[in-house]
C-alpha positions as CSV (number, residue, x, y, z in Angstrom):
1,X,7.6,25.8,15.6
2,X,4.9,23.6,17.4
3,X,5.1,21.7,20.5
4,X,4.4,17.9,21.1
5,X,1.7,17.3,23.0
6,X,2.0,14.1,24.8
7,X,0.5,11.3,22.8
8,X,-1.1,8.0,24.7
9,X,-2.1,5.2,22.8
10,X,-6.0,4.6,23.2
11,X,-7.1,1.1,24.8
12,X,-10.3,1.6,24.7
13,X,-13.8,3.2,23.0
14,X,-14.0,6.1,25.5
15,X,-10.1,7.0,24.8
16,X,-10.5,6.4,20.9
17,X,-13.6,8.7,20.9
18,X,-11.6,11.4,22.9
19,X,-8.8,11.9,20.4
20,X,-11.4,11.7,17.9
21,X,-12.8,14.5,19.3
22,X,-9.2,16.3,20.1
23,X,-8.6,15.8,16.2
24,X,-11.5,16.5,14.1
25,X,-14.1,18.9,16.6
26,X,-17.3,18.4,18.5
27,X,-19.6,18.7,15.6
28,X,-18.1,15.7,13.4
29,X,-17.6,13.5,16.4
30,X,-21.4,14.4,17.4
31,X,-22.1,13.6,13.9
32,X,-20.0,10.0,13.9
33,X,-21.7,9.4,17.3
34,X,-25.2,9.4,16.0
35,X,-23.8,7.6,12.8
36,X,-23.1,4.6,15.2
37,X,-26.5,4.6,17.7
38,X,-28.1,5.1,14.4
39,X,-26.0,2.1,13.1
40,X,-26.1,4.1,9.5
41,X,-22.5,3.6,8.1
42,X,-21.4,6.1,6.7
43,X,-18.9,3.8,4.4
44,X,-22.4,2.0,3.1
45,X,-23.8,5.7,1.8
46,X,-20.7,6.3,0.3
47,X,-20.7,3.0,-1.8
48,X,-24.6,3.6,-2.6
49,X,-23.9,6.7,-3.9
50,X,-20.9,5.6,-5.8
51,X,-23.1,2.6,-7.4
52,X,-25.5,4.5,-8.8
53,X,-23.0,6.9,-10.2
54,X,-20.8,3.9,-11.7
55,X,-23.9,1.3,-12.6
56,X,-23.1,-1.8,-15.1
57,X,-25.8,-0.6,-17.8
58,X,-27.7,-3.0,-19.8
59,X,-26.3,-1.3,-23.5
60,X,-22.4,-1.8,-22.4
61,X,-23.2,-5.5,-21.5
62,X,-24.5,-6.0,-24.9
63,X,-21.8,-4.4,-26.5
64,X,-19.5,-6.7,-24.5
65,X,-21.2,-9.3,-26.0
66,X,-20.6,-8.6,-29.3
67,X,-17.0,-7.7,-28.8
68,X,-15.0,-9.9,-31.5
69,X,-11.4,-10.1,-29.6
70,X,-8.1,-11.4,-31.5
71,X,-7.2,-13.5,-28.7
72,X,-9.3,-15.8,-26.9
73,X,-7.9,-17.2,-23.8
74,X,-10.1,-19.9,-22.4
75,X,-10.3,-18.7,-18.8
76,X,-10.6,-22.2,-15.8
77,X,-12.0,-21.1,-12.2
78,X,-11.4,-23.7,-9.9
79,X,-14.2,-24.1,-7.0
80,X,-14.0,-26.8,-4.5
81,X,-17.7,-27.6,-3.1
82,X,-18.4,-28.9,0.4
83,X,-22.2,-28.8,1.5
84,X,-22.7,-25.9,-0.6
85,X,-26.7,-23.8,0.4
86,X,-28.6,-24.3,-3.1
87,X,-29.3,-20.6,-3.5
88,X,-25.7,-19.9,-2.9
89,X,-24.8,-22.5,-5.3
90,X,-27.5,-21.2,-8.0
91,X,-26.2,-18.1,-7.8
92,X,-22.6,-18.8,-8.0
93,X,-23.0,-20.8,-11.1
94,X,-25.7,-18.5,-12.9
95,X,-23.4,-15.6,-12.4
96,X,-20.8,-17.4,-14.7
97,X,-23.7,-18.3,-17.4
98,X,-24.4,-15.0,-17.3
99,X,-20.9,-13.5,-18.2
100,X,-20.3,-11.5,-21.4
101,X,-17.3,-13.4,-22.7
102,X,-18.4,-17.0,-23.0
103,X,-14.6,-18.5,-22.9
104,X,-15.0,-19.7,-19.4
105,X,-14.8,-23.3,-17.8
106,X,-16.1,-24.0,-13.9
107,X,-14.2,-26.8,-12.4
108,X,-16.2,-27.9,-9.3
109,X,-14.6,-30.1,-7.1
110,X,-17.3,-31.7,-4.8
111,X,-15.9,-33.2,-1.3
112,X,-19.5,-33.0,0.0
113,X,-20.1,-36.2,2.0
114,X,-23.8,-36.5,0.3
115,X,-24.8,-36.6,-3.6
116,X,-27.2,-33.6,-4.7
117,X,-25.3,-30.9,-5.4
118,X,-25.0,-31.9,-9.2
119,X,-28.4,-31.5,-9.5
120,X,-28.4,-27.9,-8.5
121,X,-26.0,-27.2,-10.7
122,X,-28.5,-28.6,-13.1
123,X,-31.5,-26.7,-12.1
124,X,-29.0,-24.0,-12.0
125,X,-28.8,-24.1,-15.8
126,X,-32.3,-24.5,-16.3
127,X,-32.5,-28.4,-16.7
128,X,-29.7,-28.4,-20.2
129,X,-25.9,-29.1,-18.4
130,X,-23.5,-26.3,-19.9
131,X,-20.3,-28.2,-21.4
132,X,-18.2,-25.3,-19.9
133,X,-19.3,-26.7,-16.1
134,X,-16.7,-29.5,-15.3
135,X,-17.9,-31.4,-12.2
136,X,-16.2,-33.9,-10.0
137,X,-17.8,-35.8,-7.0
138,X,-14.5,-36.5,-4.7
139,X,-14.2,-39.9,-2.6
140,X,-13.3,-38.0,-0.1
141,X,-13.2,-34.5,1.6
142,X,-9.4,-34.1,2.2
143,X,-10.4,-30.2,3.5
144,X,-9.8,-26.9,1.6
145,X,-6.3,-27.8,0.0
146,X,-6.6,-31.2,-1.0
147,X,-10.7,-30.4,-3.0
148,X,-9.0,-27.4,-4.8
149,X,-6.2,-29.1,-5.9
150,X,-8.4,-32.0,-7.2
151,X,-10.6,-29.5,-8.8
152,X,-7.4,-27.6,-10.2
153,X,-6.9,-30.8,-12.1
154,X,-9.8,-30.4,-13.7
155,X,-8.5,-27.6,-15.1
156,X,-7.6,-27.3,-19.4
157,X,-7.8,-23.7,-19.8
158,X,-4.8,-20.7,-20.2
159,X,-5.4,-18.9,-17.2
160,X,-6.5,-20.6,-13.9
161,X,-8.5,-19.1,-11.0
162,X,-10.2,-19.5,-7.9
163,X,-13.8,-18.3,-5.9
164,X,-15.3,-19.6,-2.8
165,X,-18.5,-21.8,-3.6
166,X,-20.6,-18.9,-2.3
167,X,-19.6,-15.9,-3.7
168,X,-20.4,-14.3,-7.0
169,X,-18.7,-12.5,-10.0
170,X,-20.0,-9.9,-11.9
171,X,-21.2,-10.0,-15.6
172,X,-18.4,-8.5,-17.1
173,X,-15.2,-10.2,-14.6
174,X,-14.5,-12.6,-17.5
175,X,-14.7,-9.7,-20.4
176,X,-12.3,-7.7,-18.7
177,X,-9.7,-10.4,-17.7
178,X,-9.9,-11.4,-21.4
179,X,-9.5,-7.6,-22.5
180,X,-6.7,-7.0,-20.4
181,X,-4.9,-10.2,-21.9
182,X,-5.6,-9.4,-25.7
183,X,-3.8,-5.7,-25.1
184,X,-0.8,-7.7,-23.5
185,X,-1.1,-11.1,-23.8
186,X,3.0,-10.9,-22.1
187,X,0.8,-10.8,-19.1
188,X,0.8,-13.7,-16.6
189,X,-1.2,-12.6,-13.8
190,X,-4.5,-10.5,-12.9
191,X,-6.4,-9.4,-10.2
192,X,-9.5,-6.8,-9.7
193,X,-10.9,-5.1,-6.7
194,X,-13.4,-6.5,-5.0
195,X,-16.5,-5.8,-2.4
196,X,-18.9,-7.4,-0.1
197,X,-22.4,-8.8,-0.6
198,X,-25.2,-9.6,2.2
199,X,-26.4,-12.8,3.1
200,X,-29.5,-12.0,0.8
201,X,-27.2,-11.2,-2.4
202,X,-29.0,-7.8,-2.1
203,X,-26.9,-5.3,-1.0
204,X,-22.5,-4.0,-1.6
205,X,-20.9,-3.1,0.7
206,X,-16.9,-2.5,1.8
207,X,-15.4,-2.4,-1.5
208,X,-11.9,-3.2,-1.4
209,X,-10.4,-0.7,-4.0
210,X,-6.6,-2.0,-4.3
211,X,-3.2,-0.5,-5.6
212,X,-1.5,-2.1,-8.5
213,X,1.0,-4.9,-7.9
214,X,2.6,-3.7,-3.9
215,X,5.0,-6.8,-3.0
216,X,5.4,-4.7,0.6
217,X,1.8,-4.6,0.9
218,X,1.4,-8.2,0.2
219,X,3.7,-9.3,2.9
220,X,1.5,-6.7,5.1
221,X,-1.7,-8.5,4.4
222,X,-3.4,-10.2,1.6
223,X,-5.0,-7.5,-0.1
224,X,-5.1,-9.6,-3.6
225,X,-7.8,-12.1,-2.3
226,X,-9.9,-11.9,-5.6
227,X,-10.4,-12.4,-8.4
228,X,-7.1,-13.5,-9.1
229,X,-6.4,-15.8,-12.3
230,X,-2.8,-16.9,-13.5
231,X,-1.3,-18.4,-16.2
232,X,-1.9,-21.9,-16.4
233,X,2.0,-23.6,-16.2
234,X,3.0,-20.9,-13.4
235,X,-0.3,-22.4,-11.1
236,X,0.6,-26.4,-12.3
237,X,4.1,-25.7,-11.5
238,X,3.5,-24.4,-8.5
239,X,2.2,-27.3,-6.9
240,X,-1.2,-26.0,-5.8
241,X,-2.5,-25.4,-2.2
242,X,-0.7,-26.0,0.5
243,X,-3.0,-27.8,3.6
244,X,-0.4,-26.7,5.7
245,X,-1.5,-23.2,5.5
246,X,-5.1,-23.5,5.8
247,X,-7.1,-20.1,6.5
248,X,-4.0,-18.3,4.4
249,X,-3.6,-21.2,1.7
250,X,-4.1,-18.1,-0.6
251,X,-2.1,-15.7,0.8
252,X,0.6,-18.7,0.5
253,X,-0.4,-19.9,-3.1
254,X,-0.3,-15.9,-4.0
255,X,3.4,-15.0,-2.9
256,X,4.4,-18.3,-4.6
257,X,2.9,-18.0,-7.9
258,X,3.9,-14.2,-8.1
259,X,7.5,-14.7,-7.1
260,X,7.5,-16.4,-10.7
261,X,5.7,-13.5,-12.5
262,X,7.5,-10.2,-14.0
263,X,3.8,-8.8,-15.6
264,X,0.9,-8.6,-13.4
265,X,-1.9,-6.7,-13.9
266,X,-4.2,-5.0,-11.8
267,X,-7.8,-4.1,-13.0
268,X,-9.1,-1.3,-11.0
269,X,-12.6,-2.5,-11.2
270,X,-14.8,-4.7,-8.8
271,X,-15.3,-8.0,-10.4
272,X,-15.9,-9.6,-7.1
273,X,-18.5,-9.8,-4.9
274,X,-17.5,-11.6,-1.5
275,X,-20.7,-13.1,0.6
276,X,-20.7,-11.8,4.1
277,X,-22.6,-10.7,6.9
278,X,-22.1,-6.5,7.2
279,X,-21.5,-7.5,10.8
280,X,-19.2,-10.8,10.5
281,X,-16.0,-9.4,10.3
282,X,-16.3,-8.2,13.9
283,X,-17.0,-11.2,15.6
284,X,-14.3,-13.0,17.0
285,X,-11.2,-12.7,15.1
286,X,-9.9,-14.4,17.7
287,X,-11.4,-18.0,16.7
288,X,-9.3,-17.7,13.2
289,X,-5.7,-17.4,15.3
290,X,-4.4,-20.3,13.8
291,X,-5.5,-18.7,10.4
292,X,-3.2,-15.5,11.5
293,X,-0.2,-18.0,12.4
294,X,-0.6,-19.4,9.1
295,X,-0.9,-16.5,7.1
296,X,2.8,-15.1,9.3
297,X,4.2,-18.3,7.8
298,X,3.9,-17.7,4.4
299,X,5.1,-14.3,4.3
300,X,8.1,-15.7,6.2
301,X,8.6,-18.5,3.6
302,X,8.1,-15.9,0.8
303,X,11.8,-14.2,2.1
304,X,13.5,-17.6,2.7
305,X,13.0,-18.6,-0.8
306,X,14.4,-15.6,-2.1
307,X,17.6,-15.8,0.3
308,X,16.1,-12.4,2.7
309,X,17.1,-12.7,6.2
310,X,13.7,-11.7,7.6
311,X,11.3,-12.7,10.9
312,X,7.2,-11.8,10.1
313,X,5.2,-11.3,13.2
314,X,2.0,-10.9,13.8
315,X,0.7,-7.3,13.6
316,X,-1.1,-5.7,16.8
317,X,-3.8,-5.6,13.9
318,X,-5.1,-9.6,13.4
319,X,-4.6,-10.6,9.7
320,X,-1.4,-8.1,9.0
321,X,2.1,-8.8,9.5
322,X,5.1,-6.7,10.4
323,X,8.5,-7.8,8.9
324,X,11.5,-8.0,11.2
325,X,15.2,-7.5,8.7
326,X,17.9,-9.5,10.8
327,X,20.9,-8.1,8.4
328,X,24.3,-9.8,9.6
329,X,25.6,-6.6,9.7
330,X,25.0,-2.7,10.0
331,X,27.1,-0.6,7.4
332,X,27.7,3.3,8.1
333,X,24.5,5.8,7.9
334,X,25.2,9.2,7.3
335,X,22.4,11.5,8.5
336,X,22.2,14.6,6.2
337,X,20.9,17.7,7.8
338,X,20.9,21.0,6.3
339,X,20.8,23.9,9.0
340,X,20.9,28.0,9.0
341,X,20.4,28.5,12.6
342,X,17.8,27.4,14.5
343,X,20.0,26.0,17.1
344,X,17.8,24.6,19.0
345,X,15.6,22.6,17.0
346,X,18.8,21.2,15.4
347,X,19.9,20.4,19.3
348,X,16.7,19.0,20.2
349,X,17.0,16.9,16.6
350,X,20.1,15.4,16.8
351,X,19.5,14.3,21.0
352,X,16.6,12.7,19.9
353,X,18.3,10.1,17.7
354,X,21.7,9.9,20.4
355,X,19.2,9.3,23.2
356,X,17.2,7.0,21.6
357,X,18.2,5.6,18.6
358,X,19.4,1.7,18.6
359,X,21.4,1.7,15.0
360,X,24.7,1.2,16.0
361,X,26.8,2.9,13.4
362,X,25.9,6.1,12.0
363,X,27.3,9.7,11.6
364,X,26.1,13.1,11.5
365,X,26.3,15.1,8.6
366,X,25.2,19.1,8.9
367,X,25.1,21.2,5.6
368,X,25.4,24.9,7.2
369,X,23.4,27.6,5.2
370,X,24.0,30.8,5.4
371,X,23.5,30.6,9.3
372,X,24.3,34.5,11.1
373,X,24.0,33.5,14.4
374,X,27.1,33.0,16.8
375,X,25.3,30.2,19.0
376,X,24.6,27.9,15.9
377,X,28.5,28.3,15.5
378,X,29.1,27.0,19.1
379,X,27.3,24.3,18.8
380,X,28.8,23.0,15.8
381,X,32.3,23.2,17.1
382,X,30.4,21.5,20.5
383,X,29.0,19.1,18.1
384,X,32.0,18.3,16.0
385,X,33.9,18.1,19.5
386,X,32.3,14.9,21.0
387,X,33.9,11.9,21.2
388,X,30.1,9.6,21.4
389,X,29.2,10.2,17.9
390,X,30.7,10.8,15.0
391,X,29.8,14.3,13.6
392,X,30.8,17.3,11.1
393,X,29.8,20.1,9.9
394,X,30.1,21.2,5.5
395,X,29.9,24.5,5.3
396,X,27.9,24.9,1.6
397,X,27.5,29.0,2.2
398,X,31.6,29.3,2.3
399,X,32.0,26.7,-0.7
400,X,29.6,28.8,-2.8
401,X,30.0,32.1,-1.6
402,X,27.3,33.2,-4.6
403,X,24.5,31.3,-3.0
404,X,24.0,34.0,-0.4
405,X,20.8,34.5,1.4
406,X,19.9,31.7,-1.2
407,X,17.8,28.6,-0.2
408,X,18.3,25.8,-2.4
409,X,17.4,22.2,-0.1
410,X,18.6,19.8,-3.7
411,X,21.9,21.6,-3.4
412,X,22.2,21.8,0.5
413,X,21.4,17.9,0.2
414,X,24.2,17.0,-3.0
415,X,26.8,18.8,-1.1
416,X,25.9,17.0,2.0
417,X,25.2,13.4,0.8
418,X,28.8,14.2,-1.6
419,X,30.5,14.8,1.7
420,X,29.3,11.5,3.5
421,X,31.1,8.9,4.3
422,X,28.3,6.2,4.8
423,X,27.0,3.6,2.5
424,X,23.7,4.7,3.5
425,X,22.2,8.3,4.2
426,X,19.2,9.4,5.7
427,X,17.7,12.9,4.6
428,X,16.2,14.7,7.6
429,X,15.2,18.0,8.3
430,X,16.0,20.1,11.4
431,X,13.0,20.3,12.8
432,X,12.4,16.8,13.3
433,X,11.9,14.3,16.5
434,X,12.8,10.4,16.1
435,X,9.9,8.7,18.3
436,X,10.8,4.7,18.6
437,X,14.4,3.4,19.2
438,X,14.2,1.4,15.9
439,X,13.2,4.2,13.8
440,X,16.2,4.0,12.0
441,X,16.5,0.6,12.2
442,X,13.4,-0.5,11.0
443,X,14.5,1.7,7.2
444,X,17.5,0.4,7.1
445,X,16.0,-2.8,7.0
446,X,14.2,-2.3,4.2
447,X,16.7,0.2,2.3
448,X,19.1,-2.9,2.3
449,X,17.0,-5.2,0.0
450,X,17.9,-4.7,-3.8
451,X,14.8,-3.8,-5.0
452,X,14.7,-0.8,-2.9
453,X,15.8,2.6,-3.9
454,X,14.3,4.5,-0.7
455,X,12.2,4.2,2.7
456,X,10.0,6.7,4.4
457,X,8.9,6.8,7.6
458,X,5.0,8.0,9.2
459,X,5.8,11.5,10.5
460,X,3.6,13.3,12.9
461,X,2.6,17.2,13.4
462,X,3.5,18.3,16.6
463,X,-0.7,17.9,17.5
464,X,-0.3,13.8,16.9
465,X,-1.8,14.0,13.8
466,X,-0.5,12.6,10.4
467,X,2.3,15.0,8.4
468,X,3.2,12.1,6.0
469,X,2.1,8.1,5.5
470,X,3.7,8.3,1.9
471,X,3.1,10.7,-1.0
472,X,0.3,10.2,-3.8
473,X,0.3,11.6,-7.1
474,X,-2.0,14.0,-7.6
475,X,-3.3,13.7,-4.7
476,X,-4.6,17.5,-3.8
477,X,-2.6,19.1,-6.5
478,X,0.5,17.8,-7.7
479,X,1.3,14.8,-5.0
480,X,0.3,14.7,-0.9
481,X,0.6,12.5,1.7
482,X,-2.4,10.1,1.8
483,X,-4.3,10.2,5.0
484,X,-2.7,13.8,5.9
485,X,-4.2,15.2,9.3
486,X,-6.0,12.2,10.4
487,X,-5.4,11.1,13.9
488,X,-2.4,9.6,14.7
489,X,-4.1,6.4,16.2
490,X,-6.3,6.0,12.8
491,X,-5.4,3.4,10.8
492,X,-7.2,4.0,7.7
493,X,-9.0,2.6,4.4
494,X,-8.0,-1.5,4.6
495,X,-5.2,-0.2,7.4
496,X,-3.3,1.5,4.6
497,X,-2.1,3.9,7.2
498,X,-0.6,1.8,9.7
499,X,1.2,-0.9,7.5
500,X,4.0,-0.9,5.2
501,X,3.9,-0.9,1.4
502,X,5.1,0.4,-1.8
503,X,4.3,4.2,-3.0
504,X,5.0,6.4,-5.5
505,X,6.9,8.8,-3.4
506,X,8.0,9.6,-0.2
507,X,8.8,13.3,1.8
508,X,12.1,14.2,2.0
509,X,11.9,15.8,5.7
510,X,13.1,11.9,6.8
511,X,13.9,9.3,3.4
512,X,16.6,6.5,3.5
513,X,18.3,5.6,0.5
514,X,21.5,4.2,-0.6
515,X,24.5,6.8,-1.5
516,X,25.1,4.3,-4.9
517,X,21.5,4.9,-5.8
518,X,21.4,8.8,-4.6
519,X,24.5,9.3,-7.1
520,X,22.7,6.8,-9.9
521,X,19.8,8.9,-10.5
522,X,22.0,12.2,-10.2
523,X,20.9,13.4,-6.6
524,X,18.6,16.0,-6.5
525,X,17.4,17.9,-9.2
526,X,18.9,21.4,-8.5
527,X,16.5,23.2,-10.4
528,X,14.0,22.1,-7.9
529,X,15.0,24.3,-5.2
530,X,12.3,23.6,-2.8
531,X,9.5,22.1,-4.3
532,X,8.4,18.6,-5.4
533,X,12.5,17.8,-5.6
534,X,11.6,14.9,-2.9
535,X,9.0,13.6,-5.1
536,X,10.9,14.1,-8.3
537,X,14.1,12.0,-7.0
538,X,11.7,9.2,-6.0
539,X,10.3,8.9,-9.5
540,X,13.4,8.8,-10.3
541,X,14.2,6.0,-8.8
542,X,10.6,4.0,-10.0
543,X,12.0,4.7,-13.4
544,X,14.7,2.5,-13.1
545,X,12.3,-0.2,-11.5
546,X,13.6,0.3,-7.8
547,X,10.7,0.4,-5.1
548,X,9.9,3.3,-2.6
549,X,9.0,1.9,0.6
550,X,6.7,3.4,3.7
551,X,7.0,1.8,7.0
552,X,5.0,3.3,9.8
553,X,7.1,1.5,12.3
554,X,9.3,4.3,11.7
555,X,7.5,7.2,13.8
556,X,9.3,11.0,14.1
557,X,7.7,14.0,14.4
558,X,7.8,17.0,12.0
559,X,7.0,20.4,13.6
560,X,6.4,22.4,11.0
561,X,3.1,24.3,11.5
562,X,-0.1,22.3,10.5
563,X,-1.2,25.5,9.0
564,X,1.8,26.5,7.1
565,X,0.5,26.3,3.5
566,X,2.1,26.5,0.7
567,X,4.1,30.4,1.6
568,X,1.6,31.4,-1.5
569,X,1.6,35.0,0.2
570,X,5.4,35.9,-0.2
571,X,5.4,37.1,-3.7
572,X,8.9,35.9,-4.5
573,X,7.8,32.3,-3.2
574,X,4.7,32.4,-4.9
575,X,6.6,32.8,-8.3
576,X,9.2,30.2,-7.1
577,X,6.4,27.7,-6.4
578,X,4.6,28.3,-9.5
579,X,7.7,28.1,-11.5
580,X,8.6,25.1,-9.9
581,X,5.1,23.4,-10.6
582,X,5.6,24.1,-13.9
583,X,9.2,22.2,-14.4
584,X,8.1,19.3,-12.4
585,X,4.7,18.8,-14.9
586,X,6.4,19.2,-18.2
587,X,9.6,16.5,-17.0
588,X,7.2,13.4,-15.8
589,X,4.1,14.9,-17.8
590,X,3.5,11.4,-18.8
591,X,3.5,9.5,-16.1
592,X,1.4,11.9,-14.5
593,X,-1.4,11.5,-17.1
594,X,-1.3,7.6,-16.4
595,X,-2.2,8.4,-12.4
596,X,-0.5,7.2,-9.1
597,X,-0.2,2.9,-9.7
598,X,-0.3,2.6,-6.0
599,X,-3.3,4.8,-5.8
600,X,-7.1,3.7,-6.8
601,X,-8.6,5.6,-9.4
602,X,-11.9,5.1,-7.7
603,X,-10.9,7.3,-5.2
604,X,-11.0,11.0,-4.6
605,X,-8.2,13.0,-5.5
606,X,-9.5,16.1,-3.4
607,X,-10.0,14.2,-0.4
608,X,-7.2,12.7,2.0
609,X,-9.0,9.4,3.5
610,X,-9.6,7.2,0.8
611,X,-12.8,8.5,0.4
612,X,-14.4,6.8,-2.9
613,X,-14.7,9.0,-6.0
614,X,-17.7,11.0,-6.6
615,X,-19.1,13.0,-9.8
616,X,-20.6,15.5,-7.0
């Protein structure tokens, strides 16, 4: 068992840099420290390297060009102009002649107060106007909103989109959207990843790999942003962009127009290159405030139109959003721990949550396990004894009598979960700590929502660094927390640490589900005695199209020892493990192949930190 070391939340550079340096060693602090004098970024390298190992060659460009599709969906991206630079105008528009599939059409909506911008678009196209370029001049500027709705109307084509006037899409963004659409032409909305481009259109930077369609994530941040098209009656329905959200008009117009959708589609390639200064995105975040407020708005007007009782504040991270449940009411929560003695690290388990936790109505539910020591006993009749909680102890060793000196955690947790009397039940190991008050709290509020089937919580080693942020499969083997060991105050690739979204899977040391679903998906799989059955009952759950939620709101601790491994030496367990391995590949063999939805596949599967994917 490990101890906590006391954990202070850095305010500062010099505090940051010292739990760097408690967490990963002297020589890759050293290292990072140089990195930063130096001002080399080491995220810049990476995307180099993964460039020239990923380039757009000249041969697949031209095949794309000769690629006869059966479906030909004419493909409308709406752009509202307002003083636009000529070379960013130039290049916007010669990065559409230049696209592979040539079923495109520009709307331009111009609400510049001065006439010229027409005749770039000319000298753009080399002196001949291209019929697919649809251009307006506007009386009047009525800001973001009012230019890209008036170009919107320009609009004839199937599937409407949108880019800023000074960005840039790649060769191939319209070949793929129209690819995607002829192998499922059910599909009404797409988006790609996306990356950065310098001032000078010269060099990539930040690429923004994203996880398929993540509602959680979305009302975390916008991480959609582009290049996003939809079908053309959802965005005309819809009633455009809303002014009154300007600086997250898109994160508004997004949650709208998908709350209509039941097929979107995620291409896990970067079609998008954003214009932006490498610095920019540090310099005062503060001036864009209102942006933030408006951007808390829509995610809070996304729940009220689907009848969620729900508050959205703003993140202590500018341009995320934490969402508040306000439930009218708090139904029973059984907490299922199994036990063999260890007394006390179940003590110190169960105070933790009395002394702290602010869920009013739960219980406490121990599975005893072949426990041979007398003061585990005592404590249990202690435990079951108290009058300020409600706790009992099922005694699964005297039930099954031939499960002796046998560990089986599905069947300690079926027996437990069958003997609860909540509506809820939280599976928790014994050697847990619950951290915040609202731990619990902040699960249930997600658990409650229909379209949930489970809620996991950011669990810490006893040394403040990550145990769990939610599983990926095939992440380092069969499936693994993302972001395991980093430092607890890290927040990871595009925050993906520190916010809450939708994943594949979630530990079982602390998950929240619903007994209805726990019983709809048959419990635990017995024959997974100790491995993967966590990760098995989730997908379980995905397969009947119920979401498994992570919310690092929800902080514990998990003592088991950072250097634990996988008990490979123990010959028995060895045999176990590998046996195990073997059941869970061959039963979801095929979702497997397909690779984690929530999970890039640009990025490494050997490495925990997002790091991109390399053929080295």
């Amino acid at each position: 068992m490990s101890e906590i070391k006391e954990y202070k939340q850095p305010t500062n550079k010099i505090e940051k840099g010292l739990l760097y340096l408690q967490h990963y060693g002297f020589k890759k602090t050293v290292a990072k420290t140089v990195r930063k004098l130096m001002k080399h970024d080491q995220e810049h390298y990476s995307y180099r390297q993964f460039l020239k190992e990923n380039p757009i060659t000249k041969e697949e460009l031209d095949k794309q060009k000769h690629t006869v599709f059966k479906y030909n969906p004419v493909i409308s991206i709406v752009i509202p102009l307002y003083n636009t630079k000529e070379e960013f105008l130039i290049e916007l528009i010669q990065s559409f002649t230049a696209q592979t599939y040539p079923h495109w059409q520009l709307c331009l909506g111009d609400g510049s107060p001065e006439e010229g911008l027409k005749d770039i678009i000319l000298k753009a196209t080399d002196g001949t106007w291209d019929e697919r370029i649809i251009y307006k001049k506007l009386s009047d500027n009525t800001g973001i909103a009012g230019n890209t709705n008036a170009a919107m109307e320009l609009a004839t084509g199937d599937y409407i989109g949108f880019t800023d006037h000074d960005d840039l899409i790649t060769p191939d963004a319209m070949y793929y959207i129209a690819k995607a659409l002829n192998e499922d032409n059910t599909i009404e909305a797409i988006y790609s990843d996306e990356d950065k481009i310098d001032m000078e259109g010269k060099e990539y930077f930040l690429p923004h790999f994203k996880s398929d369609f993540n509602i959680d994530l979305l009302c975390s941040h916008n991480y959609i942003t582009h290049l996003f098209v939809v079908r053309a009656d959802i965005v005309k329905e819809s009633g455009g962009i809303l002014s009154e959200f300007d600086g997250a008009q898109d994160h508004d117009f997004d949650l709208r127009v998908l709350e209509k959708c039941t097929n979107i589609y995620h291409i896990p390639r970067v079609l998008y290159h954003w214009r932006c200064h490498p610095d920019s995105t540090a310099d005062h975040p503060e001036a864009k405030m209102y942006a933030y407020e408006n951007g808390r708005r829509a995610v809070e007007n996304h729940y009220k139109r689907l009848g969620i009782p729900a508050r959205v504040e703003l993140d202590t991270h500018l341009g995320y959003y934490r969402t508040i449940y306000q439930w009218p009411d708090s139904p029973l929560l059984s907490i299922v721990i199994p036990n063999m003695n260890h007394v006390e690290d179940l003590k110190a388990c169960i105070d933790s949550i009395v002394e702290k936790n602010d869920y009013p109505n739960v219980e406490f539910v121990i599975v005893e396990n072949n426990s041979t020591e007398e003061s585990i006993r005592n404590y249990y009749t202690q435990l079951e004894n108290r009058t300020d909680i409600k706790a009992k102890v099922v005694d699964f060793t005297k039930e099954h009598p031939d499960t002796m000196g046998v560990f089986n955690y599905s069947a300690l947790m079926n027996y437990g979960v069958a003997h609860a009397d909540g509506e809820y039940i939280l599976m928790l190991n014994n050697d847990t700590r619950m951290i915040n008050a609202d731990s619990i709290s902040e699960m249930m509020g997600f658990v409650r929502r229909s379209d949930v089937g489970a809620v996991g919580a950011r669990l810490y080693f006893g040394n403040n660094t990550v145990q769990h942020a939610g599983l990926v499969l095939g992440l380092g083997g069969v499936a693994n927390s993302q972001f395991l060991g980093s430092g607890r105050e890290q927040v990871g690739y595009f925050y993906r640490s520190t916010c809450v979204q939708d994943l594949s899977a979630l530990t079982g040391a602390c998950m929240l589900t619903s007994k209805s679903d726990f019983e709809s998906v048959g419990g635990f799989d017995e024959s997974l005695a100790v491995a993967f059955n966590d990760v098995d009952f989730c997908l379980k759950l995905r397969a009947k199209n119920l979401l498994c939620v992570y919310t690092p709101f929800s902080e514990w601790y998990h003592l088991e020892s950072v250097s634990r491994g996988l008990d490979l030496e123990d010959d028995g367990k060895k045999a176990r493990m590998e046996s195990e391995t073997e059941y869970f590949m061959s039963k979801w063999q095929s979702v497997l192949d397909k690779g984690d939805p929530y999970y890039n596949p640009n990025l490494s599967l050997t490495k925990f930190d997002y790091s991109f994917r390399s053929k080295e």
